[in-house]
N, C-alpha and C positions, 0 to 999 in steps of 0.2 A: 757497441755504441749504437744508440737510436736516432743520432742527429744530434743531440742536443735540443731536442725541444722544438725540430720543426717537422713531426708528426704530422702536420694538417697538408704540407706541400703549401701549392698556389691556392689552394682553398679559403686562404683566410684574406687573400689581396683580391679574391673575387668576390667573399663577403663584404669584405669594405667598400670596395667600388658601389655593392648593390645598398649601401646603410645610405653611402654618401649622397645618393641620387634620390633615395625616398624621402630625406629631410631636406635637398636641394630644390627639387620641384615644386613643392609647396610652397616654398615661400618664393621662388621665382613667379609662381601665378598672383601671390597674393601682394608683395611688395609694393607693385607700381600702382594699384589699389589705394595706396596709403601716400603715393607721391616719393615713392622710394625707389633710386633704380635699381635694375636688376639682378645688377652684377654684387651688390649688396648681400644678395643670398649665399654666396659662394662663406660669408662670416657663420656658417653654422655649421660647417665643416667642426671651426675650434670647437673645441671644449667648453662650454656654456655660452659659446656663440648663440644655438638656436636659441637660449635662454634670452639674453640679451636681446633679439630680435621682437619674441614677442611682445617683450615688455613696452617695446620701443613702436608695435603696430598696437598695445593693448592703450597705451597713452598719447598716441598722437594728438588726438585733439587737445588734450590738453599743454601738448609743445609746443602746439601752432597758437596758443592762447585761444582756442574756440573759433580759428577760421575752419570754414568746412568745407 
C-alpha cells in the first residue's frame, strides 16, 4: 500500500497556504481602494470568490451610481 493517495505528504497543505496568500494580498492592498474593507479579501479564498471580487472592484462606480 502507498497511502492511498497521500504521496505529496505536508506538501500540498503548504502549497495551499502559499496559493492562499498570493490571491489574498492583492486584493487586501487593493480593496480599501475601492471603499471595501479588508477583511472582504479573505472571500477569494472560495471558489470563484476572486472572480466575484473583481467584477465587484471592475464595476464600482457604476454601483455607487457614479459617486467618485
Amino acid at each position: 500500500m502507498m497511502g492511498g493517495g497521500y504521496g505529496m505528504g505536508g506538501g500540498g497543505v503548504i502549497f495551499m497556504l502559499i496559493f492562499a496568500a498570493l490571491v489574498i494580498i492583492p486584493f487586501w492592498k487593493l480593496l480599501p481602494k475601492f471603499g471595501i474593507p479588508n477583511w472582504v479579501s479573505l472571500v477569494s479564498i472560495i471558489p470563484f470568490g476572486a472572480l466575484v471580487l473583481l467584477w465587484v472592484i471592475a464595476f464600482r462606480d457604476k454601483l455607487d451610481g457614479g459617486r467618485g
